[in-house]
C-alpha positions, 0 to 999 in steps of 0.5 A: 736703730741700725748699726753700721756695718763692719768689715773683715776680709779674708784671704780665701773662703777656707780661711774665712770659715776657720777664722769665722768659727774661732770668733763664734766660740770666743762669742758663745764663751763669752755670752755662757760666762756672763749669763750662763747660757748662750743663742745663736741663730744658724745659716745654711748654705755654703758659707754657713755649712763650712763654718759649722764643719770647720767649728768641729775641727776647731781645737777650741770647740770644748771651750763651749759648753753646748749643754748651755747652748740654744740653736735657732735657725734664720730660714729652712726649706720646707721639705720632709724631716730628714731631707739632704737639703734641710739646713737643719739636716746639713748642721747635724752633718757638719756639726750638731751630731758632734757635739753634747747638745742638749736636744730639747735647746735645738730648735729646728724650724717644722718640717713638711711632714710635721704637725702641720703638714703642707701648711707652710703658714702655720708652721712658720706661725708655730716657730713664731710661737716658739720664739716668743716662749724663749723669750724673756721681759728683759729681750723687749720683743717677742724673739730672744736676744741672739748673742749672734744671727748669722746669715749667708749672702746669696748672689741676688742679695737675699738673706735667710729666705728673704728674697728681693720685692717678695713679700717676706722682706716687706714684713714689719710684724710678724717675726716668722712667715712661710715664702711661697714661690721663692726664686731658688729651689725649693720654692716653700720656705720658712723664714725669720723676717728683718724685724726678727733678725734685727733683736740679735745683739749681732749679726754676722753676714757671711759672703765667700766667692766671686758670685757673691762680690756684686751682691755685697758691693749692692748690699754695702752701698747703701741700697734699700733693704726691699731690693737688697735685703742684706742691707736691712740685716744688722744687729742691735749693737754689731753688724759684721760682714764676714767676706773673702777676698773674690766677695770682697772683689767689687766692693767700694774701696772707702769699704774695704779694710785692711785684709785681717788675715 
């Protein structure tokens, strides 16, 4: 069942960023205080890299405990461990090398240079299978209940490394599948498909810049999830769109809320 979207538009992709990693610490707090630990799913890009990097500046971040933490990741470029343009890799950068996680709760998707080697299929099978070792009875499905899976926008409205008419988005079963050919380098990814996505409690979608407001606009209009991937995110009992305001610039104005910072 989807739940329908919210909205919060903030001034500038700063902001927003700042704003962004306030609300995940109180979430995580929140999660590790009733049932002792908490899962959260990250993003790479742009948006995801600047609330990590702001997370590390915040005041409040030693209200985590990040021993009781469990980090997944919703997509990853396919390439050697290590590489600059690993998502997982940017994340230790902005954040992770920061802070006291435990290493063994990090679950970076395979690298190409992996058990697996170049077989993008299997790895993805693999972190499939990792998933569902997590997962408990109580979860009903073979993927954790995130506390919160958040997801960049891209410009064409894609999310994680669900691209618009691929197949990736097409996926009803499986809760990870390697992309062959995505449109934006590198082409051999690693991505949770919706099904995966949709067993968070929340899922934040995080839109900051003018070249993602027609995308937004798109998503939030009722577009079908197939050509719009970012509208078939939404989690179990949340769905938030974290947008600035040149995100938010073409957005119906029946959507736009009051800006909230």
């Amino acid at each position: 069942m989807s739940t329908a979207p919210q909205l919060v538009v903030h001034r500038d992709k700063e902001l927003m960023a700042q704003a962004a990693a306030a609300r995940l610490i109180t979430k995580i707090v929140d999660a590790q205080a009733s049932r002792g630990s908490a899962s959260v799913v990250l993003t790479g890009g742009r948006n995801g890299n600047g609330l990590l990097a702001a997370l590390a500046g915040a005041p409040a971040r030693d209200a985590v405990d990040w021993s009781r933490l469990d980090l997944w990741w919703g997509d990853e470029r396919f390439l050697p461990e290590g590489d600059p343009e690993r998502n997982i890799t940017q994340a230790r950068e902005a954040l992770l090398d920061a802070v006291p996680l435990d290493p063994k709760r990090v679950h970076a998707m395979p690298a190409s240079d992996g058990p697996h080697g170049a077989d993008v299929d299997a790895a993805a099978t693999a972190y499939a299978e990792e998933l569902a070792r997590a997962a408990s009875p109580e979860n009903h499905g073979p993927v954790p209940t995130f506390d919160v899976l958040m997801l960049g926008v891209g410009p064409d409205t894609h999310v994680a490394s669900l691209f618009p008419e691929l197949p990736a988005v097409r996926e009803t079963d499986r809760t990870v599948v390697g992309v062959h050919g995505a449109p934006k380098p590198p082409p051999t990814r690693v991505t949770l498909t919706l099904p995966a996505i949709r067993a968070a409690r929340e899922v934040w979608l995080l839109a900051a810049g003018e070249d993602k407001a027609r995308a937004a606009a798109i998503a939030l209009s009722g577009a079908g999830e197939i050509q719009a991937p970012a509208a078939g995110a939404y989690g179990r009992s949340r769905t938030l769109w974290l947008l600035d305001g040149a995100a938010a610039s073409q957005l119906p104005r029946s959507l736009y809320p009051p800006a909230s910072a």
